[in-house]
N, C-alpha and C positions, 0 to 999 in steps of 0.2 A: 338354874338353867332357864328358867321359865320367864323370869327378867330380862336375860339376854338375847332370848326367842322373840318377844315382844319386840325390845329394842330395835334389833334386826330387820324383824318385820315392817318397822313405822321408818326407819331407813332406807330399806328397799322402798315401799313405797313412795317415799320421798321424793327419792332420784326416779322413780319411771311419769310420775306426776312431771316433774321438771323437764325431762325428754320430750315427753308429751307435746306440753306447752311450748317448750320452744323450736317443735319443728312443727306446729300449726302454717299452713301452708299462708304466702300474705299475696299481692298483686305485686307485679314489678313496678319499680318505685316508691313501694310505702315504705314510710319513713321508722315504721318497726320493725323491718326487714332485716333479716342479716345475712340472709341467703345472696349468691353472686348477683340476682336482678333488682336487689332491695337497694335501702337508701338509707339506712341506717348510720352508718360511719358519717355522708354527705348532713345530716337531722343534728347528729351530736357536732360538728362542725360549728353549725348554725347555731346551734342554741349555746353554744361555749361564745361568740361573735355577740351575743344579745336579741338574735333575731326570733322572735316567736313562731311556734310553727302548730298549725291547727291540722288534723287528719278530718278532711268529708271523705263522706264513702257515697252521700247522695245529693242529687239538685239540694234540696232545701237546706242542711248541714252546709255546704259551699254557700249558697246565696246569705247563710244569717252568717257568716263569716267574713264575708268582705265587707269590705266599706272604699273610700276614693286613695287609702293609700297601703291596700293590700297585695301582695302578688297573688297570684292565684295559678298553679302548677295542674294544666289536665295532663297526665299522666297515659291515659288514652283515646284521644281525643275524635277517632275513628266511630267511639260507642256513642258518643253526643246526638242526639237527635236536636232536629230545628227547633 
């Protein structure tokens, strides 16, 4: 019994670790999204197609990312300062 108690227990744990993580709240449009404002489904599209796809979450991450034949998707573009 004391095996199967364990067991159990590293199981449950498992699955609430798993819950956890994947309802980690994301921003609408990231591409790890799977909630109705993500982009997730649109990300595996594109990379099934060949297209590479980088996640910045800031200025500097976006700026070493691009180069003259990158697209570059601002997602909220209202938070941009000059």
């Amino acid at each position: 019994r004391g095996a199967a108690l364990v067991v159990a227990l590293i199981l449950i744990g498992g699955l609430v670790l798993a819950t956890v993580q994947s309802t980690e709240p994301r921003g609408a449009l990231d591409p790890r999204s799977t909630d109705p404002h993500g982009s997730r489904a649109v990300a595996e599209l594109l990379k099934e197609r060949g297209v590479t796809l980088t996640l910045a979450t800031t200025l500097d991450e976006a700026t070493a990312a691009t180069n003259p034949g990158t697209t570059l998707l601002v997602a909220a573009p209202d938070l941009l300062t000059d």
